[in-house]
N, C-alpha and C positions, 0 to 999 in steps of 0.2 A: 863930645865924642864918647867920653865914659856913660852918657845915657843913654846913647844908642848902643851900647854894647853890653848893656845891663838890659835892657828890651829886649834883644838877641838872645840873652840869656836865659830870660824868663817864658819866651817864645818857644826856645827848643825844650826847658824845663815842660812846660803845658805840655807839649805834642809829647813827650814822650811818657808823662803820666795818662796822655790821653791813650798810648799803645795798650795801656799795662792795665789802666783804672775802667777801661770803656771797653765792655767783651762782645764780641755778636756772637752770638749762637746755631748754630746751623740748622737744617732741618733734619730731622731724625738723630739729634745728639743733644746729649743734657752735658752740661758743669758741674762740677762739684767748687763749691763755694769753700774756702776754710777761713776764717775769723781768727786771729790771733792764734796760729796752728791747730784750730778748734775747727769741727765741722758746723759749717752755719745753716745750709740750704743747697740745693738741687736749682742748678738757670734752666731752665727750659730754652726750648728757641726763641732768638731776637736780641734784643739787644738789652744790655746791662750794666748797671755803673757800681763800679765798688767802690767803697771808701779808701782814698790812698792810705799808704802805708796799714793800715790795719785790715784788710782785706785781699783775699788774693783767691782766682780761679787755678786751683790745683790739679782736677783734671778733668780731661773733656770725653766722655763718654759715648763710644758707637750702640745705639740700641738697636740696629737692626740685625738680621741672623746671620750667623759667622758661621764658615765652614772649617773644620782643620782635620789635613791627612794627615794621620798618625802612621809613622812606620810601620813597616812587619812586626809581630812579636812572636816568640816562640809559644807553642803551647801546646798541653801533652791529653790525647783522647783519653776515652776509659780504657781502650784496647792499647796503649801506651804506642801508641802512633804518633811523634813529633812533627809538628804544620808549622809553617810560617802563615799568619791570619792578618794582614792591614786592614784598620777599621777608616770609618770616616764617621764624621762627629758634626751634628748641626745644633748648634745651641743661640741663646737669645739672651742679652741682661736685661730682666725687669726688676730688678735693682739696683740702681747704682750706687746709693752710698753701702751697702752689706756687701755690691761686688768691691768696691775699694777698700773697706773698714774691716773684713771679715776674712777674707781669705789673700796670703802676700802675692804667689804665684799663681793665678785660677788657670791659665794654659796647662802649666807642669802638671798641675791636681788633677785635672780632669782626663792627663794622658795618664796616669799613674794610676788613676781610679779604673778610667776603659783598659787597663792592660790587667788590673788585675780582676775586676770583672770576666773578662772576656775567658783567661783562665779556669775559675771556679767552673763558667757555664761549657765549656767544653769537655771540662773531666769528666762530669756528669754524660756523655756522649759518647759515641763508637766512630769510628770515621765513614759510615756510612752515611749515619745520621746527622753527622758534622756537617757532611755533603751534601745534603738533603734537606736543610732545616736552617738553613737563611731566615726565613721571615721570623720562625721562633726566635732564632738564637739575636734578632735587629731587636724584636719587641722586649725580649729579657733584659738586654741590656738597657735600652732607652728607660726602660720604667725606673730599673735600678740606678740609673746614671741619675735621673732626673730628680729623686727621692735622694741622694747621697747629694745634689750640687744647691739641693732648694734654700739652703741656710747661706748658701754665698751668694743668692741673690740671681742665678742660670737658672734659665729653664730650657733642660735638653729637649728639643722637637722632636730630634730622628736619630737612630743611628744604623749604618751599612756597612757589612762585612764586604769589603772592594775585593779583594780577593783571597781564596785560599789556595795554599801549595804545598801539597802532600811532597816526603820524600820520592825523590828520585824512582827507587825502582818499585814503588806504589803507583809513580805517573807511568812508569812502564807497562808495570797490569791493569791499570785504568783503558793502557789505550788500548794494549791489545784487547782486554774485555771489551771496548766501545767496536775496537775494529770487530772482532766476533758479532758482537751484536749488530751492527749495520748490515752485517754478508747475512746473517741471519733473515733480518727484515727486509732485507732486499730479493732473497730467494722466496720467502712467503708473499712480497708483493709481486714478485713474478709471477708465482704458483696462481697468487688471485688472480692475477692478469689475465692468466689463461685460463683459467677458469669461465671467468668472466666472458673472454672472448668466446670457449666454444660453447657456451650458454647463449649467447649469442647469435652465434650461426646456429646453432639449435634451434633456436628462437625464430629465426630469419627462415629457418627450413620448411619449418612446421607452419611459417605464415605462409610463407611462399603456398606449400601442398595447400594447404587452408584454400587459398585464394583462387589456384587451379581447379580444385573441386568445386570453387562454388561456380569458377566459370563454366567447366563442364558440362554441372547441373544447369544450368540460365539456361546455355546453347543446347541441349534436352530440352528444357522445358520450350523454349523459343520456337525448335526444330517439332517439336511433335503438338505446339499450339497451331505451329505455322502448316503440317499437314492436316491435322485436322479443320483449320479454316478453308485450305484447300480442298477435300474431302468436303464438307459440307458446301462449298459452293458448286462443285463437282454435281453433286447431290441436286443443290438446287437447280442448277443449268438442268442437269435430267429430267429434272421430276418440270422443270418448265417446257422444257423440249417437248415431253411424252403427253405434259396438257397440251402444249399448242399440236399436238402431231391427232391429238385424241380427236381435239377441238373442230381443227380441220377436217377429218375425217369424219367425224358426224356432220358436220355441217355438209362435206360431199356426199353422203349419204343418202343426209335428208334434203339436200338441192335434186339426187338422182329419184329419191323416191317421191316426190315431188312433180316432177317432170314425169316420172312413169306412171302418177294417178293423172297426170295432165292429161297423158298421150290415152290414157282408160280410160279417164271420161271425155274425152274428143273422141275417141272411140265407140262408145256409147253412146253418144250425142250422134254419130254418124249415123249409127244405125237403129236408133230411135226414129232419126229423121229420114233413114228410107224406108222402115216401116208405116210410118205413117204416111209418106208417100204413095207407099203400095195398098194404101187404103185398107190396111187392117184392124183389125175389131180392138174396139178399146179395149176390151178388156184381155185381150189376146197382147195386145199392146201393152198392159201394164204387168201382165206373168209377165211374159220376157224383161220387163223393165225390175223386176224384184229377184229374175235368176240373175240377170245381169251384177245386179247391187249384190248377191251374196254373196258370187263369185269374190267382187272387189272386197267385201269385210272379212273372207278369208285369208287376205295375204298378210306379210308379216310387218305391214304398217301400221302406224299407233294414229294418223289423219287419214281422213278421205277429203277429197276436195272434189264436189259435187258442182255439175254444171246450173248455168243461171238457169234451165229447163225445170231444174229437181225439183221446182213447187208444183210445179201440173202435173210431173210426173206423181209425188206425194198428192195431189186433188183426184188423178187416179185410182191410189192404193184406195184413199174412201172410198170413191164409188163403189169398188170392188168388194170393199167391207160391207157397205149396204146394200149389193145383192146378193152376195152369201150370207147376212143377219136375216135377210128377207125368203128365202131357201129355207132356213133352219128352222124359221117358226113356221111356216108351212108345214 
């Protein structure tokens, strides 16, 4: 019985140095190790065994970035203007044993350090500029913060003014100033609006005319292309008309005058043929047959159309010529 209760003993002995001797480490957090209340080493993540009794993990360190909102603080412009100003504050340990070893309170210091920072860089300031100049007034302090914390082991990332709050009746002529200003810029957006618009209808007017004129012109030019194509076929039907009227008419002309040297020499030929009938003298026969033809070469005909006889009558005219050549030389 006393041996099993001496195993029992020794059982919860183990397990409870195994709580205190056997440390895991997390991820993104180191230990600080101490040795005989002496600083021994830095545990990284994982797991660690320390020597009982002469070893002990003292403190477990968060290394990733910490945000802390710092209250309002009071604090006076260059134009002696008093603000309420809350910062916010992003900082990081990269180093753990100078954050433990080096500085007792690093929260309090660093709210201590950004309030009296924040002071200095505003007196230098008017409350315009105060209003104005956020990003300077975050970079100022972040450089100075981060240069004042580097020996405990922080490194400040960022710091943001969350908000500033003038007195009372400074927020009163802020607003009415902001309200002026809006009616302001609301009456000049107006003003451009209208603008704008009857530049617009200006615009819209002068395309419109633009657009009439040119249709004007088109139906001009369209209307006096489209007479003139009329006019010239007008033109040509005429001048075709007065050929075919021309055409025809010479051609009835010369069918009539045609038919009237027909009926002249049928004529001729009649009375050719009852001359010789009547048994008259060739040569008597061939005068009348040459008054006859001179007759017809005087009319206003440009043909003569001579009967199938006109060779004998033509074997006449020689004769005739051979006995008046016969005459002469006698």
């Amino acid at each position: 019985m006393f041996k099993i209760l001496l195993i029992v003993v020794l059982v919860l002995v183990v397990a409870l140095m195994s709580l205190k001797y056997v440390r895991v480490i997390k991820q993104s957090k180191v230990g600080i190790v101490m040795r005989l209340g002496k600083f021994l080493k830095i545990a990284d993540t994982g797991v660690h065994f320390l020597v009982p009794f002469l070893d002990n993990m003292a403190y477990i360190i968060d290394l990733r970035e910490i945000v802390i909102d710092f209250p309002p603080q009071p604090v006076i412009t260059k134009d002696n203007v008093t603000m309420q100003i809350d910062t916010v504050v992003y900082y990081q340990i990269t180093d753990p044993a100078r954050y433990v070893f080096e500085i007792a309170n690093p929260i309090s210091a660093i709210e201590n350090l950004t309030a009296t920072t924040l002071r200095n860089i505003i007196g230098e300031l008017d409350l315009d500029e105060t209003l104005t100049s956020r990003d300077l007034i975050n970079t100022k302090m972040r450089s100075i913060l981060d240069d004042a914390t580097d020996k405990w082991g922080i490194k400040v990332n960022r710091v943001e003014l969350k908000n500033i709050m003038p007195p009372e009746d400074i927020q009163v002529a802020m607003e009415k100033q902001m309200r002026a200003e809006r009616e302001r810029r609301e009456s000049i957006l107006q003003a451009e609006g209208n603008k704008a618009s009857l530049i617009l209808q200006a615009e819209g007017e002068k395309q419109s005319a633009i657009l009439r004129a040119e249709a004007k012109k088109e139906a001009m030019i369209r209307e006096a292309e489209g007479e003139k194509e009329s006019a010239i076929l007008r033109a040509e039907g005429e001048a075709e008309s007065i050929k075919k009227i021309a055409v025809a008419k010479a051609e009835g002309e010369a069918e009539v005058i045609v038919r009237v040297q027909k009926a002249t020499a049928q004529g001729m030929m009649d009375v050719f043929k009852a001359m010789k009938d009547s048994n008259i003298d060739d040569n008597m026969l061939a005068l009348k047959s040459m008054e006859a033809l001179e007759k017809v070469a005087q009319g206003d005909s440009t043909k003569i159309v001579l009967p199938s006889d006109a060779v004998n009558i033509l074997g006449t005219f020689k004769g005739i010529k051979e006995v008046l050549s016969d005459e002469n030389s006698k």
